[in-house]
mmCIF file of the C-alpha atoms, coordinates in Angstrom:
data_MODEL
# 
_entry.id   MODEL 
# 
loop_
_atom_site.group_PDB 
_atom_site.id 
_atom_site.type_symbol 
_atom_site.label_atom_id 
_atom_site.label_alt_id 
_atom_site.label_comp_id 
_atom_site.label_asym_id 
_atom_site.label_entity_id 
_atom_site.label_seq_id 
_atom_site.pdbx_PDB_ins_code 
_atom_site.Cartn_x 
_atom_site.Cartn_y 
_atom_site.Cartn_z 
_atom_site.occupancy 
_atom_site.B_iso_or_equiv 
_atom_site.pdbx_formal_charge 
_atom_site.auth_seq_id 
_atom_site.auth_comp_id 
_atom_site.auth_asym_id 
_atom_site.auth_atom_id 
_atom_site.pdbx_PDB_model_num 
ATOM 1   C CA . UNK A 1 1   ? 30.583  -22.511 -1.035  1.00 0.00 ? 1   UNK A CA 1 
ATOM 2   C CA . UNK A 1 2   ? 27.843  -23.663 -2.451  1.00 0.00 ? 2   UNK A CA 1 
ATOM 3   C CA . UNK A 1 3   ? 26.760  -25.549 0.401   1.00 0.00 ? 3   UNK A CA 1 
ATOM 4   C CA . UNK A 1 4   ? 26.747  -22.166 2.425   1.00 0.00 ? 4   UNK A CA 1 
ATOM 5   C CA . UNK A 1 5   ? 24.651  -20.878 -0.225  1.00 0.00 ? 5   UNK A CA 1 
ATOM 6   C CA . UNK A 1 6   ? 21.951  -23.592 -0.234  1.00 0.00 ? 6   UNK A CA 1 
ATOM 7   C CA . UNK A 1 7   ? 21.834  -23.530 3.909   1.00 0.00 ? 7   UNK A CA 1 
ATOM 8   C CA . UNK A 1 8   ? 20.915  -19.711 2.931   1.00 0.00 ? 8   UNK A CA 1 
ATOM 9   C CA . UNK A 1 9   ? 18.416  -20.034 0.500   1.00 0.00 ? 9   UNK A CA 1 
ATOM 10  C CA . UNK A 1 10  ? 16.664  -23.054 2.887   1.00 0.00 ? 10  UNK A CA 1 
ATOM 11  C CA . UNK A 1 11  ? 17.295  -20.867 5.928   1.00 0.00 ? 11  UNK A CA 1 
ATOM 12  C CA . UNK A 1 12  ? 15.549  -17.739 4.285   1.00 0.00 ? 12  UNK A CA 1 
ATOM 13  C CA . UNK A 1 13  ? 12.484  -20.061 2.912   1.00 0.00 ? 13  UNK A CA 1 
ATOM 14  C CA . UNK A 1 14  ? 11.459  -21.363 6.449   1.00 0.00 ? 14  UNK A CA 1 
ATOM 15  C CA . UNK A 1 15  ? 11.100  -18.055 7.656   1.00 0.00 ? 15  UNK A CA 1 
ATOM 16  C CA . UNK A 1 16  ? 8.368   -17.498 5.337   1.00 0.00 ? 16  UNK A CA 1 
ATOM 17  C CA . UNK A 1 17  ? 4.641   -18.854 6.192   1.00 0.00 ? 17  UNK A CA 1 
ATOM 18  C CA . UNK A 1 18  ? 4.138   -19.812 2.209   1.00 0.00 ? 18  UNK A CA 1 
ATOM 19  C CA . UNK A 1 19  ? 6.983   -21.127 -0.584  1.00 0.00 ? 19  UNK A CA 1 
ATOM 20  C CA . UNK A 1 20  ? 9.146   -18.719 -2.719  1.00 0.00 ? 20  UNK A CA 1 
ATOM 21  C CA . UNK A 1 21  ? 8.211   -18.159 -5.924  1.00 0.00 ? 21  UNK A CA 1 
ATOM 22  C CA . UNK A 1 22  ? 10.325  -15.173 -7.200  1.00 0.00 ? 22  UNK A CA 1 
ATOM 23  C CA . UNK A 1 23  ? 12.514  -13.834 -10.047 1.00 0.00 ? 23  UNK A CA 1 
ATOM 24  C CA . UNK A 1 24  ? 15.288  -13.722 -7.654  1.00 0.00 ? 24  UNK A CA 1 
ATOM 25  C CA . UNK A 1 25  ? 15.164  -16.065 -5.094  1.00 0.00 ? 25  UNK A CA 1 
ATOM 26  C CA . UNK A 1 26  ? 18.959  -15.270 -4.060  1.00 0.00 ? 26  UNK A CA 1 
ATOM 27  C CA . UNK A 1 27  ? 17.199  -11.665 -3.039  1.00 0.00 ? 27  UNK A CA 1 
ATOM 28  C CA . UNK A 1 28  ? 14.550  -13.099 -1.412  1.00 0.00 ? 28  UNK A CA 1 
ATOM 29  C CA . UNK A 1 29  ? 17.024  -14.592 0.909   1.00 0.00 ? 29  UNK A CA 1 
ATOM 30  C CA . UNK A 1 30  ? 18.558  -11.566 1.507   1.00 0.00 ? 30  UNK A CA 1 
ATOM 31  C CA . UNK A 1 31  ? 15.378  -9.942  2.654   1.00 0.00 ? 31  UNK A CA 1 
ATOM 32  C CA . UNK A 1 32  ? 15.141  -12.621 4.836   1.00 0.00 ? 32  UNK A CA 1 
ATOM 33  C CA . UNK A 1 33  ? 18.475  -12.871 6.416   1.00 0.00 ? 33  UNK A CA 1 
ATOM 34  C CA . UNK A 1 34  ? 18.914  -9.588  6.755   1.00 0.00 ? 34  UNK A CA 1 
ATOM 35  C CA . UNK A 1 35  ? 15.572  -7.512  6.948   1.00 0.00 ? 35  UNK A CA 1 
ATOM 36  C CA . UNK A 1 36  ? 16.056  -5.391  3.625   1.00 0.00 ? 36  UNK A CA 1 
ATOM 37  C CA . UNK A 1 37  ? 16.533  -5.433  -0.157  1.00 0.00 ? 37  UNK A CA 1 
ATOM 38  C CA . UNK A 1 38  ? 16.604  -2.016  -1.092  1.00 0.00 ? 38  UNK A CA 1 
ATOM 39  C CA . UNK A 1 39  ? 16.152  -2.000  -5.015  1.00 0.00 ? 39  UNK A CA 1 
ATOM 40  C CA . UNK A 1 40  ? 15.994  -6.085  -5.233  1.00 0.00 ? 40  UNK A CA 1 
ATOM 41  C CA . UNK A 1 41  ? 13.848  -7.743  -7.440  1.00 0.00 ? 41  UNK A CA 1 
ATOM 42  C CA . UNK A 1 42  ? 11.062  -9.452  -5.898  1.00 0.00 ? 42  UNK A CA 1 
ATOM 43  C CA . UNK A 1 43  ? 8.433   -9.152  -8.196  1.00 0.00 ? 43  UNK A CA 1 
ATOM 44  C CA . UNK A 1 44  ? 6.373   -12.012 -7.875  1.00 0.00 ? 44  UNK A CA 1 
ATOM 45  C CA . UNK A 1 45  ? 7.805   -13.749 -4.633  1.00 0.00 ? 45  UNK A CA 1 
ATOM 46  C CA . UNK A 1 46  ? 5.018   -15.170 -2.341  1.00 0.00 ? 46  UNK A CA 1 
ATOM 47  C CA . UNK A 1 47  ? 5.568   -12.897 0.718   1.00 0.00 ? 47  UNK A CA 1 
ATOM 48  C CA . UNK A 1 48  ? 2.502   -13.902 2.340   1.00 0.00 ? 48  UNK A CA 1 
ATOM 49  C CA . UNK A 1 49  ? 2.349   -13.132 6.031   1.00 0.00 ? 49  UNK A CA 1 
ATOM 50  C CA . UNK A 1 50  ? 5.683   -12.910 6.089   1.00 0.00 ? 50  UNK A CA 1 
ATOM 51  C CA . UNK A 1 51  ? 7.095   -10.648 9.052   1.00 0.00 ? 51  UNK A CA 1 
ATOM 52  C CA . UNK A 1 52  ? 9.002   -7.367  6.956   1.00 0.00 ? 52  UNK A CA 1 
ATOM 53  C CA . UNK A 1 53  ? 8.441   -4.749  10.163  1.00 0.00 ? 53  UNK A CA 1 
ATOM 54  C CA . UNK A 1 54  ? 10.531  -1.762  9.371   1.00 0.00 ? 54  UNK A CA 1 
ATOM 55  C CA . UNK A 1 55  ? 12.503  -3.910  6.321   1.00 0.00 ? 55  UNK A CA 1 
ATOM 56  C CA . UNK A 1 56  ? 14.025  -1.618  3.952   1.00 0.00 ? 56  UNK A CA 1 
ATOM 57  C CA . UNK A 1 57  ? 12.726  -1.957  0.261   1.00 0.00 ? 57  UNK A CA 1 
ATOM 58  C CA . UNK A 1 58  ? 13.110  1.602   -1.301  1.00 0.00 ? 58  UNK A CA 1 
ATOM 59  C CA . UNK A 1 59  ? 13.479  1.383   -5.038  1.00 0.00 ? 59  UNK A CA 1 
ATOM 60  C CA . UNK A 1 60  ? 12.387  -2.870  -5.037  1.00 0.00 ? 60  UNK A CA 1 
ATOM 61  C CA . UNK A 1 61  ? 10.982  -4.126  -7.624  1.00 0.00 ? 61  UNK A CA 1 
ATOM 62  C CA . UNK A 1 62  ? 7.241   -5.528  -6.104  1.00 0.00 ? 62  UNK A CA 1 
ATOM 63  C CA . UNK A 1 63  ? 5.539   -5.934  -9.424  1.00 0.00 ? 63  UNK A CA 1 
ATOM 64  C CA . UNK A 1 64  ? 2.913   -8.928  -8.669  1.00 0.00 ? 64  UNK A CA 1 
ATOM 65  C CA . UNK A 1 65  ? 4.141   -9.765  -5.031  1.00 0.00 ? 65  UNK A CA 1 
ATOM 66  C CA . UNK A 1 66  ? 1.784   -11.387 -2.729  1.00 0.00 ? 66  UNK A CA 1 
ATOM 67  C CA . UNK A 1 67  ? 2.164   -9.415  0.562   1.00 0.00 ? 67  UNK A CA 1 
ATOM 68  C CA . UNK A 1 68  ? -1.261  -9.897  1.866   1.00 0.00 ? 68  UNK A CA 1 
ATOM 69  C CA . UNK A 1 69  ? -1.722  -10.258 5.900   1.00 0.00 ? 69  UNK A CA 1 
ATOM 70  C CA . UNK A 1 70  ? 2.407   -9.308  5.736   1.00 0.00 ? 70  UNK A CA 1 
ATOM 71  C CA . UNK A 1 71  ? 3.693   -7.169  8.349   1.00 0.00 ? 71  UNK A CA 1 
ATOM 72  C CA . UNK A 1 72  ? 5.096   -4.123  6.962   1.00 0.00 ? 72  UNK A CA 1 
ATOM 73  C CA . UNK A 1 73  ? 4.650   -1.466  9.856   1.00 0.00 ? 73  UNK A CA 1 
ATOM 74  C CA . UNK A 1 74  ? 6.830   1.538   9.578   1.00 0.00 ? 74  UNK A CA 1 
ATOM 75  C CA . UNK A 1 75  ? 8.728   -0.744  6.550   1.00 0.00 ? 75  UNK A CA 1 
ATOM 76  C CA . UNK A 1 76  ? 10.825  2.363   3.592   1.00 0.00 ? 76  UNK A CA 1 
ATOM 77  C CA . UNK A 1 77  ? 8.676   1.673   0.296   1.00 0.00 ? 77  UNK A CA 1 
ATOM 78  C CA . UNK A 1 78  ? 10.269  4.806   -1.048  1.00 0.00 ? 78  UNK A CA 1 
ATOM 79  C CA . UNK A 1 79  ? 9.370   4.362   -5.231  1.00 0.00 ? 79  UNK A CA 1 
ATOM 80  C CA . UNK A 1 80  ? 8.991   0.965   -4.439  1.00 0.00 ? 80  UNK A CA 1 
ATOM 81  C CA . UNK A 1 81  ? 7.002   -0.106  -7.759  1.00 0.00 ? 81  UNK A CA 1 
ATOM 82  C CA . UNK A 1 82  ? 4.145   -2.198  -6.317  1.00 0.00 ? 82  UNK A CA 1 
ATOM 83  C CA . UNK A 1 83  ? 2.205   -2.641  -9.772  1.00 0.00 ? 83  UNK A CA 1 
ATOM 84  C CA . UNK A 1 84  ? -0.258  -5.110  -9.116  1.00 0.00 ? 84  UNK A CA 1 
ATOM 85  C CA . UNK A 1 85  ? 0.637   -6.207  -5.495  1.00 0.00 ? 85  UNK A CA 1 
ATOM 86  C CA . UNK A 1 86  ? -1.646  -8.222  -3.022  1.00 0.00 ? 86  UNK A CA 1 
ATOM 87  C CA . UNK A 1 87  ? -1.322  -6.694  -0.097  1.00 0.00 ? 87  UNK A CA 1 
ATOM 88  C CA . UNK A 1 88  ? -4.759  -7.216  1.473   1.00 0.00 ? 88  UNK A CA 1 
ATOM 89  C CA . UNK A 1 89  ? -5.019  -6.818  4.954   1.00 0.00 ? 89  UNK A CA 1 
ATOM 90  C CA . UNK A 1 90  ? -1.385  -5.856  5.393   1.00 0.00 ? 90  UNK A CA 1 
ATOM 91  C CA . UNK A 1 91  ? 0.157   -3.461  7.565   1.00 0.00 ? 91  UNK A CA 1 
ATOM 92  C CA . UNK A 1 92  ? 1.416   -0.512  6.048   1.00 0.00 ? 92  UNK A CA 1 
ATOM 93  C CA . UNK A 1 93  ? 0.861   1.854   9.272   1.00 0.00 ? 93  UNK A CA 1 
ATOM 94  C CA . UNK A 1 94  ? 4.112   3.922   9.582   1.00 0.00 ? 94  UNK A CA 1 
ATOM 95  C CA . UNK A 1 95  ? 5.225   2.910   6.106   1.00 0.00 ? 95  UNK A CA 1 
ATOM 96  C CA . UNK A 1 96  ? 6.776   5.197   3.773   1.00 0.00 ? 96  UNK A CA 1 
ATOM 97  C CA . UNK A 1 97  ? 5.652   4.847   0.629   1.00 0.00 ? 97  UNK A CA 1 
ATOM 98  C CA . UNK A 1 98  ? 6.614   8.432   -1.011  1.00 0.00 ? 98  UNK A CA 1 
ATOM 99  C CA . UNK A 1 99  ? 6.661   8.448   -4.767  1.00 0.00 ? 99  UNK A CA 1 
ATOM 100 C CA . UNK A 1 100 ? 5.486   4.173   -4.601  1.00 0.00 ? 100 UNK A CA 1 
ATOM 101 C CA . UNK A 1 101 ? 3.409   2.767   -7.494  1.00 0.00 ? 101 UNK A CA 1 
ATOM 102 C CA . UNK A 1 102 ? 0.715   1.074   -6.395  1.00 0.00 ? 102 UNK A CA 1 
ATOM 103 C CA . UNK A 1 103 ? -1.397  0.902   -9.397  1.00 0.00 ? 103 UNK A CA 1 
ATOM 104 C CA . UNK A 1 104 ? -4.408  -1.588  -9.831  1.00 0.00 ? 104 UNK A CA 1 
ATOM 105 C CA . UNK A 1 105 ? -2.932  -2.899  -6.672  1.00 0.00 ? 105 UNK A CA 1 
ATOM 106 C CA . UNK A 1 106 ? -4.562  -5.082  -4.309  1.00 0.00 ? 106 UNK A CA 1 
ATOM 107 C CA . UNK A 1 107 ? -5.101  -2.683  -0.628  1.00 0.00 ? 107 UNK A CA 1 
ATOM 108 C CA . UNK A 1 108 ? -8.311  -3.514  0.747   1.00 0.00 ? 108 UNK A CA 1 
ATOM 109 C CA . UNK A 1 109 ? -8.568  -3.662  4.653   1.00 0.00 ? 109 UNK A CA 1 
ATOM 110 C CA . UNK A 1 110 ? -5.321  -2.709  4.538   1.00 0.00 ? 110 UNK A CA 1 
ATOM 111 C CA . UNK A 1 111 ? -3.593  -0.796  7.637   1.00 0.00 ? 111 UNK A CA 1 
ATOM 112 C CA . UNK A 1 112 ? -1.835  2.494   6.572   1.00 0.00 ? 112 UNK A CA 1 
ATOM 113 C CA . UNK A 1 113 ? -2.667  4.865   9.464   1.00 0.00 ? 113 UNK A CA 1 
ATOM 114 C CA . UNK A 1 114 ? -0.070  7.334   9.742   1.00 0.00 ? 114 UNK A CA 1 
ATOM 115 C CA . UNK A 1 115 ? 1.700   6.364   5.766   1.00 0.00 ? 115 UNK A CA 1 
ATOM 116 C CA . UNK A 1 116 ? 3.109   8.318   3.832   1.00 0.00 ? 116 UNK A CA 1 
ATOM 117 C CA . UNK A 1 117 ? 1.633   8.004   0.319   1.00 0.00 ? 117 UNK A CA 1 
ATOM 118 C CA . UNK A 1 118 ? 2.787   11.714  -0.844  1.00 0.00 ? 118 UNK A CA 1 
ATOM 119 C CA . UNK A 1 119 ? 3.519   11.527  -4.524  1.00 0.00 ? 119 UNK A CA 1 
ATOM 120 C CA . UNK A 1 120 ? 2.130   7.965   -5.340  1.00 0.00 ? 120 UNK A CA 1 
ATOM 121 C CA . UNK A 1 121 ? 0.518   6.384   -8.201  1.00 0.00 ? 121 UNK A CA 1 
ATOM 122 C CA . UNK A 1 122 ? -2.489  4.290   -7.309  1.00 0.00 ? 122 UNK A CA 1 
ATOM 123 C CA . UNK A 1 123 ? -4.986  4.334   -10.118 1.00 0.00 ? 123 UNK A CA 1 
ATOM 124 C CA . UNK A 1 124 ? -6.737  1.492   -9.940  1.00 0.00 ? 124 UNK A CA 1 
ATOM 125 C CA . UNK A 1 125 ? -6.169  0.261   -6.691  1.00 0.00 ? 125 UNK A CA 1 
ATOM 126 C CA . UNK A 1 126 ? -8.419  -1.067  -4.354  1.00 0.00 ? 126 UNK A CA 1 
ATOM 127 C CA . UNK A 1 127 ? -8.578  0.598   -0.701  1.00 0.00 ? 127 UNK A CA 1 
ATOM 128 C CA . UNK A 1 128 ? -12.060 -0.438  0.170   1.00 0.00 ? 128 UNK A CA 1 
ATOM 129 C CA . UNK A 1 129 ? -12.304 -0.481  3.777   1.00 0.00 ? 129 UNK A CA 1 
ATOM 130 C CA . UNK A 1 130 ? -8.409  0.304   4.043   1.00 0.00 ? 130 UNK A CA 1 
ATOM 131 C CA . UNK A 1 131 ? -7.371  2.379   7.378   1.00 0.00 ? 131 UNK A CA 1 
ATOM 132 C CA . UNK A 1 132 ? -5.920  5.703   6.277   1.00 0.00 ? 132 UNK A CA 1 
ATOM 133 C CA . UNK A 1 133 ? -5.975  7.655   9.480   1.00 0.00 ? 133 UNK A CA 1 
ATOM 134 C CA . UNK A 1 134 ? -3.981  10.221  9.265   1.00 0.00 ? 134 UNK A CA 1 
ATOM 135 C CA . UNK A 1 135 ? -2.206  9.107   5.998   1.00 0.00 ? 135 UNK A CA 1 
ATOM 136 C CA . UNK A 1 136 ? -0.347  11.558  3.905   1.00 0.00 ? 136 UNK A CA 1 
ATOM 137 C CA . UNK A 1 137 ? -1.790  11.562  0.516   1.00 0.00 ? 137 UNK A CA 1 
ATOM 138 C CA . UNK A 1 138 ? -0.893  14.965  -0.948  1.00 0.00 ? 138 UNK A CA 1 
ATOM 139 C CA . UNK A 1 139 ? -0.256  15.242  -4.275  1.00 0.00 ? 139 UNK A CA 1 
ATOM 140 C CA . UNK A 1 140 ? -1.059  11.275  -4.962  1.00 0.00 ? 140 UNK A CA 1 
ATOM 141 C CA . UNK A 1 141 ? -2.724  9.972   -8.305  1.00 0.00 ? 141 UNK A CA 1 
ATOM 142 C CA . UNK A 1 142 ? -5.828  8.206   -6.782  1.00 0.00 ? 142 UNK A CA 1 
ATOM 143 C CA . UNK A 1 143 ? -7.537  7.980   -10.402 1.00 0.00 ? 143 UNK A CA 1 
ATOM 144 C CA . UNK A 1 144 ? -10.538 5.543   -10.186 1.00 0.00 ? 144 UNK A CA 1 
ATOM 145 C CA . UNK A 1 145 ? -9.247  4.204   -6.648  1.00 0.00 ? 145 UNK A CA 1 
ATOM 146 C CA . UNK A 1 146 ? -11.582 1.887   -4.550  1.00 0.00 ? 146 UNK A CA 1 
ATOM 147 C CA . UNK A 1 147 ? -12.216 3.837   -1.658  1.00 0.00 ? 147 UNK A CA 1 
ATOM 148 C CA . UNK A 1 148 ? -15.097 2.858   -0.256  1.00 0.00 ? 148 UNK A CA 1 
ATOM 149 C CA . UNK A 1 149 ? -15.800 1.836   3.355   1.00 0.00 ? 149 UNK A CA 1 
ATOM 150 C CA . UNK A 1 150 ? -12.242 3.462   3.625   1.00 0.00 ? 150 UNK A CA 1 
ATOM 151 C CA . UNK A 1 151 ? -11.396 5.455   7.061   1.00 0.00 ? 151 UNK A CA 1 
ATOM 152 C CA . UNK A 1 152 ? -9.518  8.781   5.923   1.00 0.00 ? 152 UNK A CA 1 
ATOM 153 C CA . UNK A 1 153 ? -9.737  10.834  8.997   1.00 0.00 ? 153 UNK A CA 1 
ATOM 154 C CA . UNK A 1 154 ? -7.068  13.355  9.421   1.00 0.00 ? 154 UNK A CA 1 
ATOM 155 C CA . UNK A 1 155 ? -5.630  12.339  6.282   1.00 0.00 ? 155 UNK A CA 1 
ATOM 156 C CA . UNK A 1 156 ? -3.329  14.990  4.183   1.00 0.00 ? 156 UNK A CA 1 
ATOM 157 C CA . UNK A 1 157 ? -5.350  15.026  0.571   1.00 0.00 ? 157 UNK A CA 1 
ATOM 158 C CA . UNK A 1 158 ? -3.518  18.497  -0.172  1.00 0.00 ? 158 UNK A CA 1 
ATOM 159 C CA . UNK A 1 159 ? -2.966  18.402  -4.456  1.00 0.00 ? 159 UNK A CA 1 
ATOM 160 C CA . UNK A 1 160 ? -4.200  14.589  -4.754  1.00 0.00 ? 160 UNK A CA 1 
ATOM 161 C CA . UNK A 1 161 ? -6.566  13.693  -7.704  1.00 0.00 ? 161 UNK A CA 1 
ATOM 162 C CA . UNK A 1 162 ? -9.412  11.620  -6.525  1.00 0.00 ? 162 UNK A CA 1 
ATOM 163 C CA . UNK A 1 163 ? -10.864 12.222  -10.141 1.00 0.00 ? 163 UNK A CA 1 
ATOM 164 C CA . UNK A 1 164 ? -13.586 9.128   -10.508 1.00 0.00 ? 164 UNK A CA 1 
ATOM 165 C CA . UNK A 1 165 ? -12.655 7.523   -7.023  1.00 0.00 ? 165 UNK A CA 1 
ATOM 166 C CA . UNK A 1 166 ? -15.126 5.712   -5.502  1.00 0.00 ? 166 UNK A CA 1 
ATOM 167 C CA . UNK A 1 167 ? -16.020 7.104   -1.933  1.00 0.00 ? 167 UNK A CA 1 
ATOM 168 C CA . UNK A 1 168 ? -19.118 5.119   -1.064  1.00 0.00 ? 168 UNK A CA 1 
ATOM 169 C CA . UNK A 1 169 ? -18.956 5.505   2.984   1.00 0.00 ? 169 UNK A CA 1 
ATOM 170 C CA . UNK A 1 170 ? -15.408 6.572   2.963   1.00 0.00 ? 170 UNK A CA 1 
ATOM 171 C CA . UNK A 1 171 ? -14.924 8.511   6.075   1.00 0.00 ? 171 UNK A CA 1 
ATOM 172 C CA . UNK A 1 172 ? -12.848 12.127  5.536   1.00 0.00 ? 172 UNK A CA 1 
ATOM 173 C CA . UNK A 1 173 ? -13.353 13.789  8.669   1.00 0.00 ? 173 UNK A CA 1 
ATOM 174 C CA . UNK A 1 174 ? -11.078 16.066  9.242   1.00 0.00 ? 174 UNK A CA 1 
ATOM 175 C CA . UNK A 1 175 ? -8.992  15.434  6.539   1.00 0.00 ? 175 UNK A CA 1 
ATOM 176 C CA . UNK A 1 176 ? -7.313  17.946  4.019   1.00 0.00 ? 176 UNK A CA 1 
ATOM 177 C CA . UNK A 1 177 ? -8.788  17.937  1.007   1.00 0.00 ? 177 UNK A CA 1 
ATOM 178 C CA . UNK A 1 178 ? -7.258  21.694  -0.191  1.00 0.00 ? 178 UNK A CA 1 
ATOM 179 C CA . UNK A 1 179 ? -6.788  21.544  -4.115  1.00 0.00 ? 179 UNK A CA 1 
ATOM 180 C CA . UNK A 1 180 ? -8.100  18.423  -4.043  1.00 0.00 ? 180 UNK A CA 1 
ATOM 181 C CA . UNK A 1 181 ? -9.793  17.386  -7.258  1.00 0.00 ? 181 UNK A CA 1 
ATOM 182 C CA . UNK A 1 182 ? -12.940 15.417  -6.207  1.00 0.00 ? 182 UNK A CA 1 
ATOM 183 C CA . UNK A 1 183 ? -15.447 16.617  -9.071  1.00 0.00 ? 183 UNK A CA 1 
ATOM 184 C CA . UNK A 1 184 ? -16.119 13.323  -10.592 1.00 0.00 ? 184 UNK A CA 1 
ATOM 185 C CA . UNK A 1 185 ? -15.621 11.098  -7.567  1.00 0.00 ? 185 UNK A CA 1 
ATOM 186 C CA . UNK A 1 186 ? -18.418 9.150   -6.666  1.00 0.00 ? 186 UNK A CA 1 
ATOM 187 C CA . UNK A 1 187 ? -20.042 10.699  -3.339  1.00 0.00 ? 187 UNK A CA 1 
ATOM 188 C CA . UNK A 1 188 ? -22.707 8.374   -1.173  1.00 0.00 ? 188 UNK A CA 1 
ATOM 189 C CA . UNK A 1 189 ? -22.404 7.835   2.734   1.00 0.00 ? 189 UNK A CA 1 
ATOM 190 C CA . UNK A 1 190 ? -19.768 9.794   2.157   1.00 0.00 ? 190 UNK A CA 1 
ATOM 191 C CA . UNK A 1 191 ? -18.578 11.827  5.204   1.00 0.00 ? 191 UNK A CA 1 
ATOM 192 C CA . UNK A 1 192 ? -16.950 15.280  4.661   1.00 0.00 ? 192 UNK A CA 1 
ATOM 193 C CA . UNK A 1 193 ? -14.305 16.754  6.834   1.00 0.00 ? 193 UNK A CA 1 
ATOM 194 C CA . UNK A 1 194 ? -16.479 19.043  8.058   1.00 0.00 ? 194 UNK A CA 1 
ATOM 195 C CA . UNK A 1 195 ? -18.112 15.680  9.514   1.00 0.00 ? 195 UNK A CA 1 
ATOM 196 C CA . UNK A 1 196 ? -21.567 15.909  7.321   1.00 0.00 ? 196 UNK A CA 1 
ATOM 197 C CA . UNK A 1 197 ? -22.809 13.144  5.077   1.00 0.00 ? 197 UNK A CA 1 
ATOM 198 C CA . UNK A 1 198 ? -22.449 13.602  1.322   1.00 0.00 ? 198 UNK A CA 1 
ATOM 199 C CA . UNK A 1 199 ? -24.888 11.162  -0.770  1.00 0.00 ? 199 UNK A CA 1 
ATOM 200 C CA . UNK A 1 200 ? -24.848 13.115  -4.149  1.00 0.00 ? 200 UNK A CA 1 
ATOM 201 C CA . UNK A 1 201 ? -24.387 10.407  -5.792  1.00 0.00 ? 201 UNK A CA 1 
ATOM 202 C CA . UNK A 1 202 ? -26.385 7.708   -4.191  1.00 0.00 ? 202 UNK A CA 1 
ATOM 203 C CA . UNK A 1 203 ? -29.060 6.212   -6.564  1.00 0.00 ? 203 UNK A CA 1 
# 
């Protein structure tokens, strides 16, 4: 038995470009073997580049998990608490991240086109130059997010607070912005949905 166990754990860890560092490395494994961990602990494993393309992590614990340059297209991060993540230059397009935290985490030239970040937390987080295309964002905390050099076109801001956000040549065409608090967000480069440049804040 525990042989079978170890082949497991060493099967799992070649699958993955960098080593395992986790709380739960038996979990790991399972994400590995099986292409979910819905509400596993991961928090802190070294995920880097690793291939989690529709993997099923609703509820996981993510708090401090390298993901960055991971595949995660069209993965369930449903309340998945990503506190502190790397996940720069991941792909998130498809993902569902509904109700996620994502606070102070790590997004820049990210991939989300097409997400679904209804309903999460991410004050704090960097999305400079991150690919929102047609993301849902309504009703998300983005509370002195990093969004600039970000491409929002089409994207749903319906009810999100952008209070303080930086949108230095962030790109909104087209998107939804209805009852969207943007009062304080910084404005420069910025284009508007309605396609015209905003630098009201440019010094």
């Amino acid at each position: 038995m525990k042989f079978k166990i170890l082949s497991t754990l060493v099967l799992a860890s070649s699958l993955l470009a960098t080593p395992i560092q986790a709380e739960n490395p038996a979990q790991v494994a399972q994400l590995q073997a099986t292409g979910g961990c819905p509400r596993c602990n991961l928090s802190g494993a070294d995920l880097n580049s690793a291939n989690l393309n529709s993997a099923n992590l609703s509820h996981a614990d993510l708090i401090n998990t390298r993901l960055d340059s991971a595949n995660l297209t069209a993965a369930d991060l449903t309340r998945a608490n990503l506190t502190s993540a790397i996940l720069t230059s991941a792909r998130l397009n498809g993902a569902t991240l509904w109700g996620a935290s994502l606070r102070a985490a790590s997004l820049s030239s990210a991939n989300l086109s097409g997400a679904n970040l209804s309903y999460g937390a991410l004050t704090g987080a960097n999305l400079s130059k991150a690919d929102l295309t047609g993301a849902d964002l309504s009703n998300a905390v983005l509370w002195d997010v990093n969004l600039s050099g970000a491409n929002l076109t089409g994207a749903n801001l319906t009810g999100a607070n952008l209070s303080r956000a930086n949108l230095t040549g962030a790109i909104l065409k087209d998107a939804n912005l209805m009852n969207t608090n943007i009062k304080s967000a910084v404005l420069c480069n910025t284009t508007t949905p309605k396609n015209n440049v905003n630098n009201r804040d440019c010094d």
